[in-house]
C-alpha positions as CSV (number, residue, x, y, z in Angstrom):
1,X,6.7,24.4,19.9
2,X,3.5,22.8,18.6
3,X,2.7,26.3,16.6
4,X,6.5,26.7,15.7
5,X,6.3,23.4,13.8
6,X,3.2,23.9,12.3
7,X,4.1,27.1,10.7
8,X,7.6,25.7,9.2
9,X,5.9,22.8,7.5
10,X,3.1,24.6,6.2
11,X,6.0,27.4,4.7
12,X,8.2,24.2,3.9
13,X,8.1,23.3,-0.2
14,X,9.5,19.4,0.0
15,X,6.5,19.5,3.2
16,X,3.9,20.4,0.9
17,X,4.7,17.8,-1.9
18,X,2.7,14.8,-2.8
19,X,4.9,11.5,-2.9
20,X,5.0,9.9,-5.6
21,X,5.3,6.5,-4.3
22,X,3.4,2.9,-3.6
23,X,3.8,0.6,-0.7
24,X,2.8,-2.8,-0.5
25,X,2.1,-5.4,2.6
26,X,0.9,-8.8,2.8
27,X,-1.1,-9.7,6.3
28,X,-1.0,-12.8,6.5
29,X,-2.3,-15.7,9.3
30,X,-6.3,-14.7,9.0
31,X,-8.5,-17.2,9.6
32,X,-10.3,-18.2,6.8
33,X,-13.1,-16.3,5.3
34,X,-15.4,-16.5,2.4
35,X,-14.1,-18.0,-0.9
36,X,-10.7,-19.1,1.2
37,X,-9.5,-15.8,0.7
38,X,-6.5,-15.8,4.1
39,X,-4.3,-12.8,3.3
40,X,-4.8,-9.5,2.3
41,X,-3.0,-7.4,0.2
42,X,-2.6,-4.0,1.2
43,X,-1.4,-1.2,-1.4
44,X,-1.4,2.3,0.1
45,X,-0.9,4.8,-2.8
46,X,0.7,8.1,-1.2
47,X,0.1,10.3,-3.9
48,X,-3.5,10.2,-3.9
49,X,-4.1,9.2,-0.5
50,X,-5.5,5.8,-1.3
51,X,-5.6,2.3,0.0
52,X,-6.8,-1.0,-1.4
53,X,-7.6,-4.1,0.4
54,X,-7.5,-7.0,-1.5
55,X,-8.3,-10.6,-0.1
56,X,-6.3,-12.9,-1.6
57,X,-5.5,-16.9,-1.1
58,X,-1.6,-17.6,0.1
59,X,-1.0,-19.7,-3.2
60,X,-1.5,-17.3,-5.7
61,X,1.3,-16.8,-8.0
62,X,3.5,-13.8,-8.6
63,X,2.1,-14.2,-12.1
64,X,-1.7,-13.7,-10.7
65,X,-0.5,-10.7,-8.5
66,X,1.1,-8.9,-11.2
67,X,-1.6,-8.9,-13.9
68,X,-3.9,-8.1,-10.8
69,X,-1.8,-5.4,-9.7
70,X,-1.7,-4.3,-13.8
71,X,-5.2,-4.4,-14.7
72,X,-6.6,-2.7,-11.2
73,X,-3.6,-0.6,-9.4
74,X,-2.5,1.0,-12.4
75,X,-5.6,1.9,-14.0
76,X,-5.4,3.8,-11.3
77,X,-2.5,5.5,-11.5
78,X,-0.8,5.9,-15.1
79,X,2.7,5.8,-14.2
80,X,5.0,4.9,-10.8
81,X,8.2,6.3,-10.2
82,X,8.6,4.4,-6.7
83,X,7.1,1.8,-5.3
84,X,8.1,-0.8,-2.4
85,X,6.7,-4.1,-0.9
86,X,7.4,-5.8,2.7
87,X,6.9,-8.9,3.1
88,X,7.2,-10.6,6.8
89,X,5.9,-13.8,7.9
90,X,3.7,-12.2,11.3
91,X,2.0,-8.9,11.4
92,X,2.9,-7.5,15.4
93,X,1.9,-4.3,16.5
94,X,4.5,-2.3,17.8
């Protein structure tokens, strides 16, 4: 079955495509670290594979996020087509 599978995604087109899409997540409740930084903001680009983790204080401003996210995530990339954030209060593994 293992084989069977293999061989139908590697033949399958929509398999094979890159997504064109960014995720976002906020882990939240770390202790403290240097410069106060207590959440970090994670941004996992599925197109190219990436991931950024960005320490970050829990009173910045959607204002501060978004010229962050401007001047560093999309220097990156030139243009989005998809992109989602989650936002929960705990971080539980499943």
């Amino acid at each position: 079955m293992k084989r069977e599978i293999t061989e139908y995604v590697a033949k399958c087109l929509v398999c094979q495509q890159a997504k064109e899409q960014i995720t976002m997540d906020f882990v939240l409740g770390l202790s403290l670290a240097s410069k106060n930084k207590d959440v970090i903001w994670v941004i996992v680009d599925k197109l190219t594979k990436l991931a950024h983790y960005i320490p970050m204080k829990t009173d910045y401003s959607l204002k501060k996020l978004d010229k962050f996210y401007i001047s560093e995530i999309t220097r990156i990339r030139d243009l989005l087509t998809d992109f989602r954030v989650s936002y929960k209060k705990r971080w539980a593994p499943s």
